[in-house]
C-alpha positions, 0 to 999 in steps of 0.5 A: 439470464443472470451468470450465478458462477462464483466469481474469484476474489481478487487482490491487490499486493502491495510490498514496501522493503528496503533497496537491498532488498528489491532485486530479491523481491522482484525475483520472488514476482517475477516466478509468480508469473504475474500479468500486472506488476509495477515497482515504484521507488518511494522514501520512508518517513519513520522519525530518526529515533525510529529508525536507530531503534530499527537499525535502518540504514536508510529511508529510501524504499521500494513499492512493489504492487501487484494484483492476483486472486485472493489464494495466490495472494496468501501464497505471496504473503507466505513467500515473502515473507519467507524469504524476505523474513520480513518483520526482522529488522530492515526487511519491509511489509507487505499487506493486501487490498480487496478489489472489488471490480475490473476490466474485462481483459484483466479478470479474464487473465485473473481468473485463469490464474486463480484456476492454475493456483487451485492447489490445496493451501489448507495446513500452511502456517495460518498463523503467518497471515494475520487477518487484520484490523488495520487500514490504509490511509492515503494523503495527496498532498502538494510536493514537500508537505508529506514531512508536515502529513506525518507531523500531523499522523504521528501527533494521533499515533502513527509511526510512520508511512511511505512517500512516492512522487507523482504528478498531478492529471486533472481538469483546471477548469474544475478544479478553478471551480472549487477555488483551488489552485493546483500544483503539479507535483504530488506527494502520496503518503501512505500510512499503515494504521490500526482502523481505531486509529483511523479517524483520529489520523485522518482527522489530524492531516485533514486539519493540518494539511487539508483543502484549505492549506498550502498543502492542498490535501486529499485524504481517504482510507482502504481497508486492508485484508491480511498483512505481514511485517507487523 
C-alpha cells in the first residue's frame, strides 16, 4: 500500500562569511539544535579591486553547512541575516539547496524537526528571502587551478566564488580507463550565479580547465531555492 502522507521538503543551507564572523554564526546553529552541521575553512576568490570596493580585509572565509526542513530554513535565512546583517560590507551570504532524498535515520530526525518548528512564520518580512534565480556552480578542479577556474568564470561575468581544499576518493583502475591521470589534492570552487549566466560560465571553465587540461576539472551546477547576502 502506497503512503500518500505528505513528506516535508527539506534543505540544505549553505552560509560563506568572514572569519570575524564565524564564531557568531556557529552561535546562531548551534541554538537551532540541528543534528547535521559542518564548518569547513575556505578562501575567497573576488579580484583585489573587488575586495577594496567591498572593504574586505581578507580573503579567507568560512562555510557553514547545514540541512533542515524547508520552513526552518526560511526561519535561518531570517536569523542570519538578521543577526549577521548580511549584505552589509564584510559579512557573507547565505543561500539554500533543495534535496531531493535521504537516508532513512536522516529523515526521520528531519521530519521531527520540521514537526517541532510548526509555528506560524506567515507576515515575517517576505521580502527578506528572495526567491532566486540563481545557480550554483561547482568546479573540482586539481589543487592550484581554482585561480585559472575564476579567470575563466569572470571572462563570462562571474564576480567571484569560494575555493575549499579536498582530497580525491576514487577508483585508479576507472579512472585509468577514461585515460585520465588523478592528483590527489582538490580545489572545489564554488561560484554563486545569475542561471542566464550559467552555460556561458559553465561553458568557459570547461574549455580552460576541463578533462582534457592540467586542471583536470569537473563542472556541474545546482539550483538554489532562496538566498541572502546579494
Amino acid at each position: 500500500m502506497v503512503n500518500h502522507e505528505k513528506i516535508p521538503s527539506f534543505q540544505m543551507l549553505m552560509l560563506v562569511t568572514t572569519p570575524k564572523l564565524a564564531d557568531k554564526a556557529a552561535a546562531i546553529f548551534h541554538k537551532s539544535a540541528l543534528p547535521i552541521q559542518y564548518r569547513l575553512n575556505a578562501e575567497g576568490t573576488a579580484s583585489s579591486e573587488i575586495m577594496d570596493m567591498l572593504g574586505l580585509g581578507s580573503i579567507d572565509k568560512c562555510v557553514f553547512i547545514s540541512t533542515m526542513p524547508k520552513r526552518l530554513g526560511d526561519i535561518m535565512l531570517r536569523k542570519l541575516r538578521s543577526e549577521l546583517h548580511l549584505g552589509a560590507a564584510n559579512s557573507g551570504i547565505a543561500f539554500t539547496i533543495p534535496l531531493t532524498g535521504a537516508n532513512n535515520r536522516m529523515l526521520r530526525m528531519l521530519t521531527q524537526i520540521d514537526e517541532e518548528n510548526r509555528a506560524d512564520d506567515k507576515g515575517k518580512d517576505g521580502n527578506i528571502i528572495m526567491e532566486t534565480n540563481y545557480v550554483l556552480i561547482a568546479a573540482i578542479v586539481n589543487m592550484g587551478f581554482s585561480g585559472d577556474v575564476m579567470n575563466a568564470a569572470r571572462a563570462a561575468g562571474a564576480n567571484g566564488g569560494t575555493v575549499m581544499h579536498s582530497r580525491w576518493m576514487g577508483n585508479e583502475e576507472v579512472t585509468g580507463f577514461w585515460g585520465l591521470s588523478v592528483q590527489a589534492e582538490k580545489d572545489i570552487v564554488l561560484i554563486l550565479s545569475e542561471a542566464e549566466k550559467k552555460v556561458e560560465i559553465m561553458r568557459q571553465i570547461s574549455e580552460n580547465c576541463g578533462v582534457r587540461t592540467e586542471a583536470q576539472g569537473i563542472v556541474m551546477s545546482l539550483p538554489i531555492d532562496s538566498v541572502m547576502g546579494i
